[in-house]
C-alpha positions as CSV (number, residue, x, y, z in Angstrom):
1,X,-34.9,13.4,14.9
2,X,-32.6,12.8,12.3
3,X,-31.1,9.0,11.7
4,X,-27.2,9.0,11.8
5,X,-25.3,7.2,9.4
6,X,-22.0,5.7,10.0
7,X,-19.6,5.9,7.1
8,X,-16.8,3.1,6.5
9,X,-14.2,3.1,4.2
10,X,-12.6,-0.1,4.5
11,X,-9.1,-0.8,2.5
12,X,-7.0,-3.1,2.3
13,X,-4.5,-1.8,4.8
14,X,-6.9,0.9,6.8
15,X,-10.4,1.4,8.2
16,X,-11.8,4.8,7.8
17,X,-15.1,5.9,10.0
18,X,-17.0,9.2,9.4
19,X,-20.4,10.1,10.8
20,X,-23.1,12.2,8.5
21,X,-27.1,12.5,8.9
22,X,-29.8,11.9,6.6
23,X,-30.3,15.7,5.9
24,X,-26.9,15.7,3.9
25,X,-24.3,12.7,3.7
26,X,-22.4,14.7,1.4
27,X,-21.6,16.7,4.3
28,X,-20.0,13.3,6.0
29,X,-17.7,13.9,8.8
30,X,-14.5,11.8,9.5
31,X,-14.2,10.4,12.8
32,X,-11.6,8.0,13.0
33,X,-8.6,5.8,11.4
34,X,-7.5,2.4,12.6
35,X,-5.1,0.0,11.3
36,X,-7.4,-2.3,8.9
37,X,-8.4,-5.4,11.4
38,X,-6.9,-8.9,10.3
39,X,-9.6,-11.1,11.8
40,X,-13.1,-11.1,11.5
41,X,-13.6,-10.7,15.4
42,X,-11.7,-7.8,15.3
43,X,-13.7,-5.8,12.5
44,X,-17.0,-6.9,13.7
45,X,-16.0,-5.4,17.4
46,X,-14.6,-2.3,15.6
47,X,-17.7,-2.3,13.4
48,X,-19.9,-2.6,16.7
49,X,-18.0,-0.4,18.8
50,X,-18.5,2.6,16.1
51,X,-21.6,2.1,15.4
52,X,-22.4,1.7,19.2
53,X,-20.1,5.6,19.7
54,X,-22.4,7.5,17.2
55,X,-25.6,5.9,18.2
56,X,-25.8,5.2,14.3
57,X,-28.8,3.3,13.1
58,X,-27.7,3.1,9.3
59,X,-24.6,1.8,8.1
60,X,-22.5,2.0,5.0
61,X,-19.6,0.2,3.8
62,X,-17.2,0.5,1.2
63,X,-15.2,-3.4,0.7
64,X,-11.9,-3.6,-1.6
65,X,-13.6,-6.3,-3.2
66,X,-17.3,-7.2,-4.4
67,X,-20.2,-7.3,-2.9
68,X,-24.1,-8.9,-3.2
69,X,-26.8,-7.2,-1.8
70,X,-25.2,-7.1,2.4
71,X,-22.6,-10.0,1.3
72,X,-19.3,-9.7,0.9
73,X,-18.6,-12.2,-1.5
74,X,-14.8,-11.5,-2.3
75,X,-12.5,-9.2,-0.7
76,X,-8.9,-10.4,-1.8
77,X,-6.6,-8.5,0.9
78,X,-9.2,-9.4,3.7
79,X,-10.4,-13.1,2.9
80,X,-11.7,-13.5,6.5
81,X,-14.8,-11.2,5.4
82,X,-15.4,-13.6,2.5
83,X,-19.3,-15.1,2.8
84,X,-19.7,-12.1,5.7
85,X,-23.6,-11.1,5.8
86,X,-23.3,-7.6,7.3
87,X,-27.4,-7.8,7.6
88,X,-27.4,-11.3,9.8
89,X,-24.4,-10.1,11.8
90,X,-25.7,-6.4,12.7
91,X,-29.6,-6.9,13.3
92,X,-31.8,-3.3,13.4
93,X,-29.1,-1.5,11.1
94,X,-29.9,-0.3,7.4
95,X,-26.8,-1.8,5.5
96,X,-25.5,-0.4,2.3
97,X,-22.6,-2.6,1.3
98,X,-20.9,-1.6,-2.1
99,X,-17.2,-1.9,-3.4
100,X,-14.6,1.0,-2.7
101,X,-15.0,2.3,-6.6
102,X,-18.7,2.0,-7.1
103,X,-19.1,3.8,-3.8
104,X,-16.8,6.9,-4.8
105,X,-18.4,6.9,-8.1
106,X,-21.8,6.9,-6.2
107,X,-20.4,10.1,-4.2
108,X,-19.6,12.0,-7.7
109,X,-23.2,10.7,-9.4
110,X,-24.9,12.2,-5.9
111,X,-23.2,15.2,-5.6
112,X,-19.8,16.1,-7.3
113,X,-18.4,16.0,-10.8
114,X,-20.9,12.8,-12.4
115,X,-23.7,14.8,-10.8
116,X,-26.7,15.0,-13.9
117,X,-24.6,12.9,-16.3
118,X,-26.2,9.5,-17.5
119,X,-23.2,7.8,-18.4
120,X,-19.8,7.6,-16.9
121,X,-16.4,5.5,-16.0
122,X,-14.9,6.2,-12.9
123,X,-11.0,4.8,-12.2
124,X,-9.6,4.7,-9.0
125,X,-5.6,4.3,-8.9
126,X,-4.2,3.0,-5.7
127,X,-2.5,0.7,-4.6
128,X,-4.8,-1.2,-7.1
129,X,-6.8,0.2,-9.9
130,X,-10.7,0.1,-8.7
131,X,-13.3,1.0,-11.4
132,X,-17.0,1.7,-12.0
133,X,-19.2,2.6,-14.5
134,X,-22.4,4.6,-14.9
135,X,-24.9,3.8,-17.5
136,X,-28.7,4.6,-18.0
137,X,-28.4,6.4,-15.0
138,X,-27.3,3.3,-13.1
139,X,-24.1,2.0,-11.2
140,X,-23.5,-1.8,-12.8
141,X,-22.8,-4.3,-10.7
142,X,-23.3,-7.0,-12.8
143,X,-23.0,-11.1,-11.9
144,X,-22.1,-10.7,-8.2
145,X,-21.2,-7.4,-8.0
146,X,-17.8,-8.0,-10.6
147,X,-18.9,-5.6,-13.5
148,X,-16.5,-3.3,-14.7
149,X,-13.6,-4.2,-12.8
150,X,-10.8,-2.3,-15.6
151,X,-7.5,-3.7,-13.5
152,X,-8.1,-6.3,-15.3
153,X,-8.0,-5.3,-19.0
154,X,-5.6,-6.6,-20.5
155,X,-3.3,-5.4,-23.7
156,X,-0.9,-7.7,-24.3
157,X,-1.1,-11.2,-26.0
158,X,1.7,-12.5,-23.7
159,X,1.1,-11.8,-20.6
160,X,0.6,-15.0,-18.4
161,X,-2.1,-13.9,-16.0
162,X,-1.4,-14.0,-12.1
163,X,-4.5,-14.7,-9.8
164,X,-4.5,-10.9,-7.9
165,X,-3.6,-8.7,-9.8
166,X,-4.6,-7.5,-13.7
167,X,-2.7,-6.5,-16.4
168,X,-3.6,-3.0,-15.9
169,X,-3.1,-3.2,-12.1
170,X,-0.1,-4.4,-13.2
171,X,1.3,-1.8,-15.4
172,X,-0.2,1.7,-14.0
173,X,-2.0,1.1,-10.4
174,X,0.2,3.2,-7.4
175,X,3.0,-0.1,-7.5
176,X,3.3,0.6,-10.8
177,X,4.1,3.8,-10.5
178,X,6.2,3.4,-7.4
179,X,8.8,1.1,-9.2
180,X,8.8,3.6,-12.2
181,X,10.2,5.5,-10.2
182,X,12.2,3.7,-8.3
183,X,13.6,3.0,-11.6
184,X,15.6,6.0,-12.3
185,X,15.9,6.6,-8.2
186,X,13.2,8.6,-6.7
187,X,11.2,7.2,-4.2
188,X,7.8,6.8,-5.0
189,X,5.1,7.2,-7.6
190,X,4.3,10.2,-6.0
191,X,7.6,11.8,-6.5
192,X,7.4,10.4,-9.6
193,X,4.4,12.7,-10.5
194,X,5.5,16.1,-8.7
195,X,8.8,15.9,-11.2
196,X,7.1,15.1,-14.2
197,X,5.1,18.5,-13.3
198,X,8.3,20.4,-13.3
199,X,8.5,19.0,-16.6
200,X,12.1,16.4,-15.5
201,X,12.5,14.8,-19.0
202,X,13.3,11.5,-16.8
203,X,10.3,11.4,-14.9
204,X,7.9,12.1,-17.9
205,X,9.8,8.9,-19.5
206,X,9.7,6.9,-16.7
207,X,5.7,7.6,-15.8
208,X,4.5,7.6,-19.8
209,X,4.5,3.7,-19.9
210,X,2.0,3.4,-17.0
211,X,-0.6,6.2,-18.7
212,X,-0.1,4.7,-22.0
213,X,-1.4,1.0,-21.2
214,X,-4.1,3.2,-19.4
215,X,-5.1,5.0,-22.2
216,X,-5.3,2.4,-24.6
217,X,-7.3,0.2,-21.8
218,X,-9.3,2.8,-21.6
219,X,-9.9,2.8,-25.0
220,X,-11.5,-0.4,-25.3
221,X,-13.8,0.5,-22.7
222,X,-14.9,4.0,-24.3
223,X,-15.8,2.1,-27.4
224,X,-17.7,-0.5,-25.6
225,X,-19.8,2.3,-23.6
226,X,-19.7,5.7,-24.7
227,X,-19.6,6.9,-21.7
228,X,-19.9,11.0,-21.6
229,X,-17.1,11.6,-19.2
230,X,-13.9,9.6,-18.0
231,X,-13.4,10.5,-13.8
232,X,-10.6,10.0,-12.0
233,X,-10.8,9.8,-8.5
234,X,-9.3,8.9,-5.3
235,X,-5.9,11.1,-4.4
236,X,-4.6,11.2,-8.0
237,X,-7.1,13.5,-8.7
238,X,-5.1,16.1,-8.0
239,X,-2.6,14.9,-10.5
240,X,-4.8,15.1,-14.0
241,X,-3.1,18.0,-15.0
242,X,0.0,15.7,-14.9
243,X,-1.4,12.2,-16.6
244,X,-4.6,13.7,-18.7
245,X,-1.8,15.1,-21.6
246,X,0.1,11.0,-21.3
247,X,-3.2,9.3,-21.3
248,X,-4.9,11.0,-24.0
249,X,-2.4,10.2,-27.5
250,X,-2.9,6.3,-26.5
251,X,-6.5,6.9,-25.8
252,X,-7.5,8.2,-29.2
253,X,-5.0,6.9,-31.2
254,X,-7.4,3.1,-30.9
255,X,-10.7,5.2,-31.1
256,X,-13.0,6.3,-34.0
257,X,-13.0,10.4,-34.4
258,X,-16.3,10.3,-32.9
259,X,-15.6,8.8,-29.5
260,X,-12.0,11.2,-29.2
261,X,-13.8,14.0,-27.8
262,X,-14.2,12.2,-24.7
263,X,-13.8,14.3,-21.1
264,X,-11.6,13.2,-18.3
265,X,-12.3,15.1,-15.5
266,X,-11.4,15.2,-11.6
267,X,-13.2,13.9,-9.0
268,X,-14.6,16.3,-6.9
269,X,-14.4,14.6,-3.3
270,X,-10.6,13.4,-3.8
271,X,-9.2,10.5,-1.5
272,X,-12.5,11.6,0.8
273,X,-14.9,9.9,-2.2
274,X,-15.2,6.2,-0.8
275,X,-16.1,8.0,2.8
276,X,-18.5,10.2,1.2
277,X,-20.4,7.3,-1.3
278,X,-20.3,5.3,1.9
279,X,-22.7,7.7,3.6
280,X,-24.8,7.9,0.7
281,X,-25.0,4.3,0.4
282,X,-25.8,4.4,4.6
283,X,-28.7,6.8,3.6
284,X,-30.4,4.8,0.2
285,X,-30.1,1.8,2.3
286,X,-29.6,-2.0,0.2
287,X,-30.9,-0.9,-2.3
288,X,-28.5,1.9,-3.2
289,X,-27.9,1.7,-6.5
290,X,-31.8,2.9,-7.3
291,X,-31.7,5.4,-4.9
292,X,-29.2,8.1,-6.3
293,X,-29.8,10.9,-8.4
């Protein structure tokens, strides 16, 4: 018989559950979606309580932060899970604990548009900007699980800092993009993006800014890597056709002819990647990050 694997996707603002079994996590099933819990009694009785409804054995979980081995070691929006050892707390479960980005990256390495490549950068835009990066084969994680984290890049010789957020986040993460266009009255980034399709002259001028700091961010980190494809994935996916033709001028105007041939491509699992790398992750276990491909 077959071990379940419950699948969490845990942002900053909601907890996602889906079921999948060994045979095919790909194939992960979405369950449930609850307010994110505020206290850490609260998440470990959800936690408990889901694991409990499914009779799942294995268990994996996507943070909006980084994570150690089956520690969450820093989760900004949800401090109380700071230190959390998911292992101690949930004895007789497989844990695979990863960050939101890695763990949608993980879904597209496993089975979707990274699937057979060697080297790759995935960006996430949300609310934040979540990032990860493929190479050799292998998702980085680097000192504590903080490799690659592309929010933070950084373009400008004057910006002060702030403590949360990155420059990037900063200048093209789902805020951004909201008070774009908010800025010549539409409601929301989203908005923003369906006029710019219909080619509004306003919207284009108002949402450029935001893909240029991208590109040339982006930049910086295609020269450092080489990667052999760009992915963006999460819900703006769907709108590459959209920010691929802003992105690109900034992106190879600061990289040698060589590197401008670079792909950006769509995610294949779309806002359901975090949910889908989370089942994954429940099926390779801790040790996740050897066991794709």
């Amino acid at each position: 018989m077959t071990e379940t694997i419950l699948a969490i996707d845990l942002g900053g603002t909601r907890f996602r559950a889906g079921v999948a079994d060994m045979s095919d996590p790909a194939a992960v099933r979405a369950v449930g979606e609850w307010p994110a819990p505020q206290t850490l009694p609260a998440f470990l009785e959800l936690l408990r309580q889901q694991l409990s409804a499914h009779g799942a054995t294995r268990l994996g979980l996507g943070i909006p932060g980084l994570a150690q081995g089956t520690v969450c070691r820093w989760v900004p929006n949800l401090s109380y899970l700071d230190g959390l050892d998911l292992a101690a707390e949930l004895p007789g479960v497989s844990v695979g604990l990863g960050n939101d980005a890695q763990f949608a990256l993980l879904a597209e390495v496993s089975a979707g548009s990274a699937k057979g490549l060697e080297d790759a950068i995935l960006l996430a835009i949300g609310t934040g900007i979540g990032s990860s990066v493929l190479a050799g084969g292998r998702i980085v994680a680097g000192n504590g699980g903080a490799a690659c984290s592309f929010g933070w890049a950084v373009a400008d010789l004057h910006d002060a800092g702030e403590d949360r957020s990155g420059w990037l986040e900063r200048q093209a993460s789902g805020r951004a993009l909201d008070a774009a266009a908010q800025s010549i009255g539409l409601p929301d980034g989203a908005t923003l993006v369906k006029a710019a399709r219909g080619r509004d002259a306003a919207a284009i001028d108002a949402l450029t800014p935001a893909m240029q700091a991208l590109g040339m961010a982006l930049a910086g980190a295609v020269a450092l890597l080489a990667p052999q494809a760009i992915i963006l994935a999460g819900g703006v996916a769907a709108s590459l056709d959209v920010l691929k033709p802003l992105i690109l001028p900034a992106l190879h105007r600061q990289l040698p002819p060589h590197l401008r041939t670079i792909d950006i491509r769509p995610g294949q699992f779309g806002p359901k990647a975090g949910l889908v790398g989370a089942a994954f992750a429940g099926a390779y276990g801790p040790n996740w990050r050897n066991g794709h491909g």
